[in-house]
C-alpha positions as CSV (number, residue, x, y, z in Angstrom):
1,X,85.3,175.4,248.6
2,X,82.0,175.4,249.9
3,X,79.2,176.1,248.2
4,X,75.3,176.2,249.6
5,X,72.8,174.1,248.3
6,X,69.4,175.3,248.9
7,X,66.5,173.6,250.5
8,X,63.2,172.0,248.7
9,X,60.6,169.9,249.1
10,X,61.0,166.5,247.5
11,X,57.2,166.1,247.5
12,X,56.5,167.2,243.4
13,X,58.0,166.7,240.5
14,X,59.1,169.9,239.8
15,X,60.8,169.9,243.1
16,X,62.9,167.2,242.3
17,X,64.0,168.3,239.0
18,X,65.3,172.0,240.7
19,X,67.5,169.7,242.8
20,X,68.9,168.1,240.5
21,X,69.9,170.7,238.8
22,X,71.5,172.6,241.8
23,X,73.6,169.5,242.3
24,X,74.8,169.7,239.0
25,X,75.7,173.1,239.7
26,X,77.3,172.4,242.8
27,X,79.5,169.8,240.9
28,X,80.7,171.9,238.0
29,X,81.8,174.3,241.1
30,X,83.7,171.8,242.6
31,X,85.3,169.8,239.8
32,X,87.8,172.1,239.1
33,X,89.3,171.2,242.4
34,X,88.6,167.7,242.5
35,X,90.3,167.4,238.8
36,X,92.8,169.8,239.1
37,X,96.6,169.6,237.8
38,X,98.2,169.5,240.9
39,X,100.5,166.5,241.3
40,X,100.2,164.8,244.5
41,X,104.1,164.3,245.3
42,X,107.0,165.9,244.6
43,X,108.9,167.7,247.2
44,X,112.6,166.9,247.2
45,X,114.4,169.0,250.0
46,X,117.2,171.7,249.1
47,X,120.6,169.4,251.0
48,X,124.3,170.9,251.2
49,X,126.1,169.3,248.4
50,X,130.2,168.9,248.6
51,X,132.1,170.7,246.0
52,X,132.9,167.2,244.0
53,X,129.2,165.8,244.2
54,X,127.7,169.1,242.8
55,X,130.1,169.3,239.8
56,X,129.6,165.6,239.4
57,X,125.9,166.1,238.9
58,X,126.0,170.0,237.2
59,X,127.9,167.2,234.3
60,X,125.2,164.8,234.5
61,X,122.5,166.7,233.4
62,X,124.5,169.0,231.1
63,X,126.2,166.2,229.2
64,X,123.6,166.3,226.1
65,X,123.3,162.6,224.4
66,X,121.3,161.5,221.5
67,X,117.9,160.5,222.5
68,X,118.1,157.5,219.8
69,X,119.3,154.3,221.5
70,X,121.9,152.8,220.1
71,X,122.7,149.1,220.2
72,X,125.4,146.4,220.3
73,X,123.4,143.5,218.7
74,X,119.9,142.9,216.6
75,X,118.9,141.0,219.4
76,X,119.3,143.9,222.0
77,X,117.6,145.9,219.6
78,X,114.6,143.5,218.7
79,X,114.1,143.7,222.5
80,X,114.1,147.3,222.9
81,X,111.1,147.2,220.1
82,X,109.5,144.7,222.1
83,X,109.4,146.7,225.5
84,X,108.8,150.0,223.6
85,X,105.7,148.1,221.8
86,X,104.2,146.5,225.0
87,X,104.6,149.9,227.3
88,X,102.8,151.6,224.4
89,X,99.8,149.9,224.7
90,X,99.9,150.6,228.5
91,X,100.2,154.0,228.1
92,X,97.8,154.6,225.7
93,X,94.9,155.8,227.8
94,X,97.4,158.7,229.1
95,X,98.7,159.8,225.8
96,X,96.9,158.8,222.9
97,X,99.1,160.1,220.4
98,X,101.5,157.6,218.9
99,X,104.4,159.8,218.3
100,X,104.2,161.7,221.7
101,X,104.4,158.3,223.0
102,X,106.9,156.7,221.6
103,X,109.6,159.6,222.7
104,X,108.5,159.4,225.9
105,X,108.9,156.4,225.9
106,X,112.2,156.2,224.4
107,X,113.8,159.3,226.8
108,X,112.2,157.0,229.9
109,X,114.2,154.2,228.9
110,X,117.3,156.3,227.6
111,X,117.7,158.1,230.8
112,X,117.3,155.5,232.9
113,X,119.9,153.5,232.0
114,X,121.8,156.4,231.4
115,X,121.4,157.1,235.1
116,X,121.6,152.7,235.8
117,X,118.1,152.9,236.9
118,X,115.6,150.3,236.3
119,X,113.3,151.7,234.1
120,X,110.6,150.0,235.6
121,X,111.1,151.9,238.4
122,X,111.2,155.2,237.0
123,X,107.9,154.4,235.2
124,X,106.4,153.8,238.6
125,X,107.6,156.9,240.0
126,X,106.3,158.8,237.2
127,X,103.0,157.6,237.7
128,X,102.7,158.4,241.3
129,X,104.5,161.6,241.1
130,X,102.8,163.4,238.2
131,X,100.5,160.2,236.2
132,X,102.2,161.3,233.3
133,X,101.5,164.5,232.9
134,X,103.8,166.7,231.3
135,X,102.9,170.2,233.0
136,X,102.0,169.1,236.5
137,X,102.9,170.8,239.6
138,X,102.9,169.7,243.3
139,X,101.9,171.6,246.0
140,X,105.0,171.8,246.4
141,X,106.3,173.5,243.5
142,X,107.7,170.4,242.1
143,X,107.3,170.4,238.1
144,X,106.9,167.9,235.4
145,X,106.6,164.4,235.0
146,X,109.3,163.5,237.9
147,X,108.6,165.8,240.0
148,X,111.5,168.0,239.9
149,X,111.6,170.7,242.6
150,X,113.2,174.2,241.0
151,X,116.0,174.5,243.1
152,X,118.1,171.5,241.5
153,X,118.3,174.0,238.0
154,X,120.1,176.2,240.2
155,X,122.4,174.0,242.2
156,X,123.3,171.8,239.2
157,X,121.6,173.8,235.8
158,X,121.6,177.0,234.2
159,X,119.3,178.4,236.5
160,X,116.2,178.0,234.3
161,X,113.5,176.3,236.1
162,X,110.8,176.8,233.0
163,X,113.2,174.2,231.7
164,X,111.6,171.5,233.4
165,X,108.7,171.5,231.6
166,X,110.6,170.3,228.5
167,X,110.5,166.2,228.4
168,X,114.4,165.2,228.3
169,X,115.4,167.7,230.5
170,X,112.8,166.8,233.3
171,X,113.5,163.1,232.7
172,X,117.2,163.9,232.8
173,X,117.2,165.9,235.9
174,X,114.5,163.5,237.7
175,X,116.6,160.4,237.1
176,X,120.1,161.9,238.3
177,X,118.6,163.2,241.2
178,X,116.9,159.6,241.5
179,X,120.5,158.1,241.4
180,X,122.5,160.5,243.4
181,X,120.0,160.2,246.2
182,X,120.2,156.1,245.9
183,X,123.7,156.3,246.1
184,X,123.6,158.5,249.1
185,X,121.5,155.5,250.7
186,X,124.0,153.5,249.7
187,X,121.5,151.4,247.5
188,X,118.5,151.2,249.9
189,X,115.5,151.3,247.7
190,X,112.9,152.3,250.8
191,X,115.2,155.2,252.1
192,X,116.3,156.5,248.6
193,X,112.5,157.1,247.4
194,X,111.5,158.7,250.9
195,X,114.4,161.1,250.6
196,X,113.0,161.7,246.3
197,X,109.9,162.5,247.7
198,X,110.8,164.6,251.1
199,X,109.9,161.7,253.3
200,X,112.5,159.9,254.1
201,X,111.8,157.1,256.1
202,X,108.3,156.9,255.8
203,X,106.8,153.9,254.2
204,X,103.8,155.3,251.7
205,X,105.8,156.6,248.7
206,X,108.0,153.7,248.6
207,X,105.4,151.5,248.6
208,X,103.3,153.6,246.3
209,X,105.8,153.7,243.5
210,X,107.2,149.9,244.3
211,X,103.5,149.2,243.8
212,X,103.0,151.3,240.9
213,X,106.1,149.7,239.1
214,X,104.8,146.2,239.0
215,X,102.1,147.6,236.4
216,X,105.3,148.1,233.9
217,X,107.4,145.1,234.2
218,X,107.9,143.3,231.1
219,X,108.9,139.8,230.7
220,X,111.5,139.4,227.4
């Protein structure tokens, strides 16, 4: 968007101040571009699944569990609180709210081992594919925080891709796909986030979410 910013003299005063209020124009123009809610990844590409891999994963995301952890021992527990207690205060500047937070939170960690994903990781993917933002789509058409493209709801869902604005169910579909695509790698970190992201063998997502992981690592 361009938008034409007239000419003046900067000899007087009054000069001046007219500028500066055309630039302050011109930026209220342009900052609903510069800020809006597109995400900047997202793009996983629509692959041929066999018969066995697609039913394997249609009962990955369907099988509904509780979203409360549960726990063999007090000490698991205690350090569950701990993690949940230090990524809250990391979070914080993205969502204020407490309670928003904590089952965020919670699902992140819940789905992820669910998945046997390092949460860590799945926290740094989330913040380079949406930066925790709940409604954000790519350019792409990818949705929510992970960055899910539509099609998966059909391959492996019901069909509903408005679903993937709701939290468990994007964290759900985001970290099975996450796995199945790893496993296709056959572990390979590098190649299994390039082919999450559509750009598979390409070295600046991996990094970018590697990189963005280290911010949520948590010693016990």
């Amino acid at each position: 968007m361009t938008v034409p910013v007239p000419h003046f003299k900067a000899s007087t005063v009054s000069a001046r101040i007219s500028r500066r209020k055309c630039l302050q124009s011109l930026a209220a123009a342009c900052s609903p571009l510069l800020f809006s809610e597109h995400a900047r990844a997202g793009g996983q590409v629509e692959e041929p699944l066999i018969d066995s891999v697609r039913t394997a994963l249609s009962a990955a995301v369907a099988n509904r569990a509780p979203l409360v952890p549960e726990f063999k021992d007090t000490e698991s527990r205690l350090a569950y609180l701990r993690w949940l207690g230090a990524m809250s205060d990391r979070l914080k500047k993205k969502t204020p709210q407490w309670q928003i937070r904590k089952e965020f939170l919670q699902s992140v960690w819940y789905e992820s081992k669910r998945a046997g994903l390092d949460v860590t990781l799945v926290l740094g993917l989330i913040q380079v594919e949406s930066n925790f933002r709940k409604f954000a789509v790519s350019h792409a058409g990818a949705r929510g925080y992970m960055q899910v493209m539509p099609f998966w709801t059909r391959v492996i869902g019901d069909g509903d891709p408005g679903k993937l604005f709701q939290m468990q169910t994007n964290l759900r579909f985001g970290c099975v796909i996450l796995r199945h695509y790893l496993d296709r790698e056959r572990g390979d970190l590098f190649m299994g986030l390039g082919r999450y992201n559509g750009s598979r063998g390409k070295a600046p997502y991996p990094n970018a979410v590697i990189g963005a992981s280290k911010h949520w690592e948590f010693n016990r």
